[in-house]
C-alpha positions as CSV (number, residue, x, y, z in Angstrom):
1,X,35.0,-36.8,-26.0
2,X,33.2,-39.4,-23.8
3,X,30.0,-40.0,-22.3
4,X,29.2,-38.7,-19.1
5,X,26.6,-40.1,-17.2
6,X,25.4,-38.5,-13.5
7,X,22.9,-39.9,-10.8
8,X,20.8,-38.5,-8.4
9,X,19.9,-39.8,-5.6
10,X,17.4,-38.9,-2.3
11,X,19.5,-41.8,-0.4
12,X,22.3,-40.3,1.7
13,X,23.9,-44.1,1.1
14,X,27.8,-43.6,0.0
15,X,27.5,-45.3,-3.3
16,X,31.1,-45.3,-3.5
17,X,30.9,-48.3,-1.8
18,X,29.8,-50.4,-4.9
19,X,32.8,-49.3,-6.5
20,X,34.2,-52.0,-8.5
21,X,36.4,-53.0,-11.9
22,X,33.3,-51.9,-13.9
23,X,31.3,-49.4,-11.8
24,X,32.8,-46.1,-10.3
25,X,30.7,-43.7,-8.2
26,X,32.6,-40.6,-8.2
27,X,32.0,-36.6,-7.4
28,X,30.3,-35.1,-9.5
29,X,32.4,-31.8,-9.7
30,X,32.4,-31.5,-13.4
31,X,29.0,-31.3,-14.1
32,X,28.1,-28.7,-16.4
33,X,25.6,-26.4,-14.5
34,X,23.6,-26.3,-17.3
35,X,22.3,-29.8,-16.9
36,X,22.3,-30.0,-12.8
37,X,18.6,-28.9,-12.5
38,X,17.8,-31.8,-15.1
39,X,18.7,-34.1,-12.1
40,X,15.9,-34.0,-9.3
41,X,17.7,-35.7,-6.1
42,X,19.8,-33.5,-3.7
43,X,22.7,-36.4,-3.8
44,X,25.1,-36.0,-7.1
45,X,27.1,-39.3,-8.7
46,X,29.5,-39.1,-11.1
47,X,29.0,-42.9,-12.7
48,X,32.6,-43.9,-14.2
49,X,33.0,-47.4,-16.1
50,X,36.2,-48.8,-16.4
51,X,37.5,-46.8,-18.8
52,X,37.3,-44.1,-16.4
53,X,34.5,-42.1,-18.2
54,X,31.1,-43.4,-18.8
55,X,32.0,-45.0,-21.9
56,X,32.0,-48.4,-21.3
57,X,27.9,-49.6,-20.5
58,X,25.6,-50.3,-22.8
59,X,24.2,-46.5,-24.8
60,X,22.5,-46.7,-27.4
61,X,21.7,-43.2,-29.7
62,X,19.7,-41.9,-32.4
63,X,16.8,-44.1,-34.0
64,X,14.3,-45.9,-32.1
65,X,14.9,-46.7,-28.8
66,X,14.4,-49.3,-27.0
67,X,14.9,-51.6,-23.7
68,X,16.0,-55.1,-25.0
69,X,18.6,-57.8,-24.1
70,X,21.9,-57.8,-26.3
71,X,21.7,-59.5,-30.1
72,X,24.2,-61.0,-31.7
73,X,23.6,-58.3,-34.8
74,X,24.9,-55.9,-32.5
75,X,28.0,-57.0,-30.9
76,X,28.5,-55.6,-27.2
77,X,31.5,-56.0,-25.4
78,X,31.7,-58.2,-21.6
79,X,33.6,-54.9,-20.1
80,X,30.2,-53.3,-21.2
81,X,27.3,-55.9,-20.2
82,X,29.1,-56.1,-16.9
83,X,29.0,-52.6,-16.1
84,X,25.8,-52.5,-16.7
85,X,24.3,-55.0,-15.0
86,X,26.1,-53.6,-11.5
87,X,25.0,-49.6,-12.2
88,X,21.5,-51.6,-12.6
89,X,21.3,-53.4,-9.0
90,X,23.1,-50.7,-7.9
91,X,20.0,-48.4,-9.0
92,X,17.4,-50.8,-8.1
93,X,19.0,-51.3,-4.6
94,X,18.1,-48.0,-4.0
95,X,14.7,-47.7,-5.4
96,X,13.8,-51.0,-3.6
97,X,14.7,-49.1,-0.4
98,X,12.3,-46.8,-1.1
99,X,14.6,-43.8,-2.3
100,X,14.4,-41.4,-5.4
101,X,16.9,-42.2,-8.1
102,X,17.4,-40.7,-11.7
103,X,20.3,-40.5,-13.9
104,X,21.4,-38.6,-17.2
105,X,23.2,-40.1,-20.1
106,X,24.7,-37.7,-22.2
107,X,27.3,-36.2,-24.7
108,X,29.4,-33.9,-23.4
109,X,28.0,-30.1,-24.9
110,X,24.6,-31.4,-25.8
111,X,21.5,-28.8,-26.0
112,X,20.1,-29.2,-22.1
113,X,16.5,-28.2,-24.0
114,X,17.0,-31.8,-26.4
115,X,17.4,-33.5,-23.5
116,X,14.3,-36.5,-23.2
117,X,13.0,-37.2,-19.5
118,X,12.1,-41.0,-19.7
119,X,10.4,-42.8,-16.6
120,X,11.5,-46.2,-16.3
121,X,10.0,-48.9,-14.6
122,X,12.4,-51.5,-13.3
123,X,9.8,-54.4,-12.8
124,X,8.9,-53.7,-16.3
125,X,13.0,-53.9,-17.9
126,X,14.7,-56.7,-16.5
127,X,18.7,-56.6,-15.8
128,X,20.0,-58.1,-18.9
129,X,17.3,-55.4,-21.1
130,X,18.5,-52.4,-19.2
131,X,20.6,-50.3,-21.4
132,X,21.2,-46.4,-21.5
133,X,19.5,-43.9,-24.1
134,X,21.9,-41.0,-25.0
135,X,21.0,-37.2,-24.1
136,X,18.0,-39.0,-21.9
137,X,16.8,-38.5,-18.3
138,X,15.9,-41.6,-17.0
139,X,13.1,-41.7,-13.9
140,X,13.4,-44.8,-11.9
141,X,10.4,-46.2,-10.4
142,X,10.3,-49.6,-8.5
């Protein structure tokens, strides 16, 4: 199993466009139905890495968590960091442009009702802090 990660988005921009090594925007056609009304934007993103799941960004699970730039106790790899950073100026493109956008990190089969909603403030988590929270609903907000 893999994670999946989807975005939604109240921008009718083709976010296919930023499609890159790292970063895929895809359709979001195997969403579980259970989790689509978790999401709050009309527009649906599949977010693909380059392992072709969501696997490869930064997740953390479990524990505390936090927003925080990588340590070197806790060995990240470059394929990681770099997708990453694009999914975030991919996101804050959007918000800076005055649309909606939230996303949901999760493992495939988890319980839609453990599921945290998180808002996030992107002037408050800089790039290289922003990291992904599994079974979370992240809230963007300029």
């Amino acid at each position: 199993m893999c994670y999946e990660l989807y975005l939604s988005t109240s921008s009718t921009e083709d976010l296919s466009q930023h499609n890159s090594e790292w970063l895929k925007f895809g359709s979001p056609d195997h969403l579980d139905d259970r989790y689509i009304g978790i999401l709050e934007n009309e527009r649906k993103w599949y977010v693909g890495s380059k392992s072709g799941c969501s696997c490869t960004f930064r997740h953390l699970a479990g524990g505390e968590l936090g927003f925080d730039e990588p340590q070197d106790w806790l060995p990240e790899e470059q394929d990681e960091l770099q997708a990453t950073a694009e999914l975030y100026r991919v996101i804050a493109s959007v918000v800076q442009s005055g649309h909606e956008v939230d996303c949901l990190d999760l493992w495939p089969g988890a319980d839609p009702a453990r599921i945290k909603t998180m808002s996030v403030s992107l002037s408050a988590v800089p790039e290289k802090a922003f990291r992904l929270f599994e079974d979370h609903h992240f809230v963007f907000e300029p």
